[in-house]
N, C-alpha and C positions, 0 to 999 in steps of 0.2 A: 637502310632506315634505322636511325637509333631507336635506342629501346626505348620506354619510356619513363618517364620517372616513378613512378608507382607502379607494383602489381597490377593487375586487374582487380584481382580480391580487397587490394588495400585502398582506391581510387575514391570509393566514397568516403571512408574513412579519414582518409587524409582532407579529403575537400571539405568536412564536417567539421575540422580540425582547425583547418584554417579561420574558419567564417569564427569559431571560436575564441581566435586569439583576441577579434576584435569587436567581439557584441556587446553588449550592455549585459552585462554580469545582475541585475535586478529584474529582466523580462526574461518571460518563460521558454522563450528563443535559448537559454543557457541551459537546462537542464533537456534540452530536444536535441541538443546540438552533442550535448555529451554522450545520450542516449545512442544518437546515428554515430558516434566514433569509437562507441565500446561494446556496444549490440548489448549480448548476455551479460557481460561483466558490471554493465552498468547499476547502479545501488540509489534508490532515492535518497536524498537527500534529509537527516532528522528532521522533523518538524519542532517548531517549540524557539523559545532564544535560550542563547547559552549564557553563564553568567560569568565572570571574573574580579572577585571582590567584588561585586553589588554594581560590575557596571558592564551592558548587555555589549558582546562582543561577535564580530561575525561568524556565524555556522561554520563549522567544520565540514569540508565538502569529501564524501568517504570516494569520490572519484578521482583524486588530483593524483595521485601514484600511478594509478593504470594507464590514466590519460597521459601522463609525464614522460611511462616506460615506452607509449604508443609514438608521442610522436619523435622521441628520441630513435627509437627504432626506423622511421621512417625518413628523419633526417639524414640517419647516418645514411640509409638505403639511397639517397636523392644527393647527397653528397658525391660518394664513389663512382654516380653515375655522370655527375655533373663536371666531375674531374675528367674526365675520358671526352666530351665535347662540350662545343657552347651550349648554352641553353638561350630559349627561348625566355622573350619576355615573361609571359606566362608561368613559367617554368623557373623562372627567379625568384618571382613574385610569390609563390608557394612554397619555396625551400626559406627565404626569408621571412614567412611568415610560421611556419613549424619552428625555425629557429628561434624565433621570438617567444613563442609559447613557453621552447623547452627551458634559455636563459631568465626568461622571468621567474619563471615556479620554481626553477633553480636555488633564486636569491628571493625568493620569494619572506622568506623566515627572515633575513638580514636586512631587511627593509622593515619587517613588523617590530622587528625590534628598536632600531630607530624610533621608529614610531613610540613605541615603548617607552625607551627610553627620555626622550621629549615630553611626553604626558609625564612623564615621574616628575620631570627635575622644573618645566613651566617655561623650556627653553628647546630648541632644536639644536643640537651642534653641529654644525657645517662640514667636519671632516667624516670623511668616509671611509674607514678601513680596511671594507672591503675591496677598495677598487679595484686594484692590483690582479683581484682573485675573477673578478668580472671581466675585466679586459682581456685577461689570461681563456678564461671561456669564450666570450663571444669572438674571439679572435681567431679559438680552435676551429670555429663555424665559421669564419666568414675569414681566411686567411687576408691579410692586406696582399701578398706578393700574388693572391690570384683573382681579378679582376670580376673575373664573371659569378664568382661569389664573393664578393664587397658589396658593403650596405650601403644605400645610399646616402646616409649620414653617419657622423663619427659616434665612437663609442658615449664621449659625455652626454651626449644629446638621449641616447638609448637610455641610458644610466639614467637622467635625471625626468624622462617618461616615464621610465619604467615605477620609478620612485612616487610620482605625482599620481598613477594607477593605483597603487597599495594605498597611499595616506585618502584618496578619496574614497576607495571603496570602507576604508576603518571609519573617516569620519562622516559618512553618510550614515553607517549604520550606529555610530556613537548618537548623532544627532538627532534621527527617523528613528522611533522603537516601534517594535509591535511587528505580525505578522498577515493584520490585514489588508485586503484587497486594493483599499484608499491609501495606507501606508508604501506598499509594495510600490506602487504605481509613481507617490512620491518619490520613492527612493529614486527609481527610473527615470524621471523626467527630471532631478537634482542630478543625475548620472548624464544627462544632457547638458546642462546648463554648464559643467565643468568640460566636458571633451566635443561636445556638439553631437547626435546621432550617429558618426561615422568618425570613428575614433583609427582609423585607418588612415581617412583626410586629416583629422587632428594632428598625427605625431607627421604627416606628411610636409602640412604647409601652414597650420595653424597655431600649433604651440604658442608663438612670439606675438599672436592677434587676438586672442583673446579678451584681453583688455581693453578692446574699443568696443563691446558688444556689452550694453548694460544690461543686468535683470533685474524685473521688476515682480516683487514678490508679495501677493493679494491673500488676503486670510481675513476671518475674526481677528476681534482682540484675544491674546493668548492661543493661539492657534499653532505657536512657535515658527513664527515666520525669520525670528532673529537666530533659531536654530539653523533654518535652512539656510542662510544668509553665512552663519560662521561654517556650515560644512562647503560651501564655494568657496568663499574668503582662504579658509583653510585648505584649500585643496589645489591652489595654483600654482600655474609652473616655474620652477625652481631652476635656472639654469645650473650645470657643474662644472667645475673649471678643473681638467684631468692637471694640469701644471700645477696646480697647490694641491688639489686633491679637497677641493671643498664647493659647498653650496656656493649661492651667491651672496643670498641670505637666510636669517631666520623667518619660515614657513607661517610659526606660531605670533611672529609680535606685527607680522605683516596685514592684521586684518584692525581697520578702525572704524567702530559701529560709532553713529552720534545719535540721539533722540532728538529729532527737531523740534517734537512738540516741546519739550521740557527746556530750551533756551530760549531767549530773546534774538532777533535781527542779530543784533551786534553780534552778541557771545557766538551766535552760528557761524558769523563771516569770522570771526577771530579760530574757531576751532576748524572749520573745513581751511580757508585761507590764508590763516596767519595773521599775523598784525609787526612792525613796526616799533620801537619803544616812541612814546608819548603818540599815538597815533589817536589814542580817547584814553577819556580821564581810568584812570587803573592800570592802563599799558606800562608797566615798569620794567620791561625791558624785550628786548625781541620773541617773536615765537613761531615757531615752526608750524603751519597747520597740517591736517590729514592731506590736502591731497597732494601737498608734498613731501609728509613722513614716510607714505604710503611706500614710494619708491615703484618702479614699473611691474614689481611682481606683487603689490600687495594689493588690499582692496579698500574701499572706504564705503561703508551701510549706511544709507542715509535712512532710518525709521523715521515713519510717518511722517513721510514726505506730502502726505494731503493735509497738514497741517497748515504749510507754510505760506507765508504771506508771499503775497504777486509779486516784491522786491524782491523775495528771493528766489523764487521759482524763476526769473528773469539772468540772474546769475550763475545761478544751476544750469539751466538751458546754455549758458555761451560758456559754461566749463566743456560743457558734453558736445558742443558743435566745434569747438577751435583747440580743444586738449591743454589750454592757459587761463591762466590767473594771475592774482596778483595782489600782495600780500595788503593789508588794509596799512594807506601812508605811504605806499612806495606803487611807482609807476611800471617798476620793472618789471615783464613778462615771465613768468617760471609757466614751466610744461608739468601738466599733468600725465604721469605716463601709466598711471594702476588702471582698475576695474571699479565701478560703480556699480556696487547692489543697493535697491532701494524697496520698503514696503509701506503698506495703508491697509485699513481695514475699512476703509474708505471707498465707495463707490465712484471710482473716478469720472467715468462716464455721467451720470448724475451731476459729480461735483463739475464738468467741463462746461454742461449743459448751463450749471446757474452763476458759469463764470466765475466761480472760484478755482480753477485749475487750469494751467494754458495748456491747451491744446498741442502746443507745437514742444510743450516737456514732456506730453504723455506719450508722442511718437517717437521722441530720444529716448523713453525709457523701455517701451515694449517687444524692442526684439529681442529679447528672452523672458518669457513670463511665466511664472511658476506661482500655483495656487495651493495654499494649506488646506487644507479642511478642516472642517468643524469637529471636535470631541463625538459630537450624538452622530456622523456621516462616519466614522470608525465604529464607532460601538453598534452599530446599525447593522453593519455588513458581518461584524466578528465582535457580537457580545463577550466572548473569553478573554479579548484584550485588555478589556479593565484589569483584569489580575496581573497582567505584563507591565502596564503602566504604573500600577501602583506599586507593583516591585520596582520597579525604578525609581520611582518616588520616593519611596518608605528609605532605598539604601542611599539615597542623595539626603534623606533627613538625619537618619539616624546610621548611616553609617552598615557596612556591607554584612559585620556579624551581627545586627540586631535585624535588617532587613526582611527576612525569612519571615517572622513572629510579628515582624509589626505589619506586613503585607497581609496575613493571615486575619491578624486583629480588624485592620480599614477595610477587609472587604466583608465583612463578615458585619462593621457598622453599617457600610454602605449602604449592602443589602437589605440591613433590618430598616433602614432612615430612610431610604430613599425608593421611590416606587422603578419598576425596570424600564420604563421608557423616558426615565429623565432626562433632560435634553440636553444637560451641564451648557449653561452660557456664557462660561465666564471660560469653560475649552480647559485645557494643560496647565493652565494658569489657578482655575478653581479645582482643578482635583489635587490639584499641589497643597492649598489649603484645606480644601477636607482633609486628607491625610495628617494634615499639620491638626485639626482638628481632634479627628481620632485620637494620635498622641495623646494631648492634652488632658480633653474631654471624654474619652470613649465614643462621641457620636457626630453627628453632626445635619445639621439644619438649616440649610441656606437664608440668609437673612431677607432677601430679595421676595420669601413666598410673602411673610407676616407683615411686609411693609406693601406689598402690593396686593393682596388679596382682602376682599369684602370680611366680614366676621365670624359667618358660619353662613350656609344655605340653607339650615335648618330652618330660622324664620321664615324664610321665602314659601318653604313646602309646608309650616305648619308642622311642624312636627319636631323632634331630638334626633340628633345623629350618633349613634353609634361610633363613629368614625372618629367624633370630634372630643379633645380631652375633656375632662371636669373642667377646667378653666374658663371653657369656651372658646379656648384657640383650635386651628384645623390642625387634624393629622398632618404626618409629611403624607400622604396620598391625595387628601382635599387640598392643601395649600401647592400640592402643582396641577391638578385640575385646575385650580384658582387662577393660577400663574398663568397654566401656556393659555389661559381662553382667550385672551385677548378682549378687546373691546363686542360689544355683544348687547342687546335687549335681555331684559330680567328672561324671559323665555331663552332666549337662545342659550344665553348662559345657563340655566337649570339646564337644556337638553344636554349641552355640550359636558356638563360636568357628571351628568346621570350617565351618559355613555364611556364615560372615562371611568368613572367610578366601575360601571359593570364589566369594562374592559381587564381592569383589575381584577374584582371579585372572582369572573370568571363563570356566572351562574346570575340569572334571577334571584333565587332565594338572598343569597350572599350580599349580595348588589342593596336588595331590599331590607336587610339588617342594617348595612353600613348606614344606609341612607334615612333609617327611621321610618321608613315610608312601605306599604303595602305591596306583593309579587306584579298586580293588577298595575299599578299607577306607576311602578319602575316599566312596563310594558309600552303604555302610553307613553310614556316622554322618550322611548328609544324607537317607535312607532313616527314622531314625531311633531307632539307635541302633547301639554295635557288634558283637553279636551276630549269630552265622550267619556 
């Protein structure tokens, strides 16, 4: 009976090993898996983001050495055994997957640099220099002259997997900041949308199909749905050609977002389609549209696509049903061969309902569907993340040595301007302008309270508010009382704001200062009404 390919001692290990090559690197499935393959040695992971020049970069993982020494140990171990007989399916299927592990984290560095280097210069360069050095490795693993350790596909294909894993895993964490529960979760499910849940099946049989599976991607307005959109766009698979020793193409120029709401008909069909020279009045001479710039590894973002008139949701639909087009003036069929990402802050459902949205594009769009969250559904679960975001912020305004100090500065206005349960509804979008605010102004006050809220509720109670300036305009704490109540009877509103307000204060007495009004009569209206 042959021996078997692992120890006894090492059997979980290795099997913990494996499942790792290919999980989703953002569910907690990663750090359980490392845990079961290193037992003691294993070291949590820093909490916190790390920074590089003012732009948040992924964690440094203090497990990747042991894990690296682990399963290199175990390859060679499963190698020398696998030399002396055949092995079993099974039994392949695990030496090629330790293999995989060891060669990626290998060149794990030579791929971030790529990466690197493309964000520097605003271009990806197609040749690869290292190849040589990689083939030279995974060949040491997986000899060509010996059969029953051969991969079932060639090196360039590995190569440019392997490639397509690093540039996702960078630019999901470029694009997703923060360490909350809602963020986490996003990263995870953008970690899907690019390799599918089974990134195993992905590099198996899927790489070359992903572009006929559209996502469709639901948020607020400013939720950074156009984020999520360019970390997929950006993160497609790249074929490599080992004979030249290069990409296919550039990674970076392969992604074309259009705003629908901001064009006319026309201008739409001329930018996704193309046009013709003299095709309509302005056409001076031919033009290439996105979804044939796009080329079959790039992608094209249709935003706010619940914008668009029935004409063109009609032609959107037989792009995504037949993969052709046709340039505006010319009859001749061109293939569309990229990916479709599209968003709306838009209730589509709703909008299907009152027949403004056809039905039959919302089921071409929804097999991949990915949701942002709100600002206040982040700051809910991980109040500390405000200070992550506005470091982000602050070094996108002013640049990564001033960052620090003006981070310091906007949370510090925030806190004094704004009450702690503020709902920000303007998302990613409004805290970008607060920030921008602070710079400026030191403070900042959303314009939204003193355009929608009544004048003070002091007259209502009879009484002066505390709360409220000399001017007569509300605090920021009364003008979002104001704000979130919503529609309401003078009662309900006085309860609804007397509870908010005491929710602040913290206390009766406090509550009954702020509000100008009596310990007694703050009682009654959080009792629930002012009566008696």
């Amino acid at each position: 009976m042959p021996a078997p390919l692992f120890e006894a001692a090492d059997r979980p290990r290795a099997e913990a090993l494996c499942r790792l090559t290919w999980c989703n690197p953002f569910l907690d499935e990663r750090p359980a898996l490392e845990r079961a393959s290193l037992g003691d040695q294993w070291q949590p992971a820093p909490s916190g983001v790390e920074w590089v020049d003012g732009v948040p970069v992924p964690p440094s993982n203090p497990n990747v050495a042991a894990l690296l020494e682990l399963a290199t140990r175990l390859a060679g171990q499963a190698r020398d055994r696998l030399a002396r007989r055949a092995p079993s399916d099974r039994e392949r299927i695990a030496y090629q997957e330790l293999v995989f592990f060891v060669v990626f984290h290998r060149f794990a560095d030579d791929f971030q640099k790529l990466i690197q280097q493309a964000r520097a210069r605003g271009a990806a360069a197609l040749r690869c220099a290292f190849y040589e050095r990689f083939r030279a490795e995974l060949e040491r693993w997986c000899p060509p002259a010996q059969p029953e350790l051969a991969l079932p596909y060639g090196t360039e294909r590995v190569l440019a997997v392997f490639f397509q894993v690093r540039r996702a895993y960078a630019h999901i964490h470029e694009c997703i900041i923060g360490a909350s529960p809602a963020s986490r979760k996003l990263r995870a499910r953008v970690w899907e949308s690019v390799f599918t849940r089974d990134l195993e099946r992905y590099q198996r049989a899927l790489v070359e199909r992903m572009g006929d599976l559209t996502t469709l991607i639901t948020g607020p307005s400013g939720s950074g749905k156009e984020l999520v959109a360019r970390a997929i766009g950006l993160s497609r698979y790249v074929p490599f050609d080992g004979a030249r020793r290069e990409f296919a193409t550039d990674y970076l120029r392969g992604f074309f977002p259009v705003n629908l709401a901001a064009l006319s008909p026309t201008l739409i069909e001329s930018e996704l389609f193309g046009h013709r020279r003299g095709a309509f009045t302005g056409a001076l001479a031919d033009r290439v549209g996105y979804f044939e710039a796009c080329g079959p590894h790039g992608a094209v973002f249709l935003d706010e696509i619940g914008e668009t008139e029935p004409a063109i949701q009609v032609k959107l639909l037989r792009v995504l049903q037949t993969r052709a087009f046709q340039r505006i003036g010319e009859t001749e069929p061109r293939v569309f061969a990229g990916k479709v990402l599209a968003a709306t802050n838009r209730d589509l459902a709703v909008e299907m309902r009152a027949g403004r949205f056809r039905e039959d594009l919302y089921f071409r769009l929804c097999a991949d569907h990915v949701r942002t969250p709100p600002l206040r559904e982040i700051l809910h679960d991980a109040p500390a993340e405000l200070e992550t975001l506005v470091r982000y912020v602050s070094a996108k305004i002013a640049g990564p040595g001033e960052a620090a100090a003006l981070c310091d500065q906007a949370c510090a206005a925030l806190r004094r301007c704004l009450p702690a349960e503020y709902a920000w509804p303007g998302n990613f979008r409004e805290l970008e302008q607060a920030v921008r605010n602070v710079l400026v102004h030191g403070d900042y006050f959303p314009e939204t309270w003193a355009a929608e809220a009544p004048s003070a509720p002091a007259a209502a109670s009879g009484g002066s508010t505390s709360a409220a300036p000399a001017t007569g305009e509300l605090s920021a704490e009364a003008v979002s009382a104001v704000w979130m109540s919503g529609q309401a009877t003078a009662d309900e509103w006085l309860r609804g704001y007397v509870r908010r307000v005491h929710r602040l204060a913290g206390s009766y007495e406090e509550a009954a200062r702020r509000l100008g009004l009596d310990r007694r009569t703050v009682k009654k209206y959080l009792r629930g009404g002012p009566e008696g």
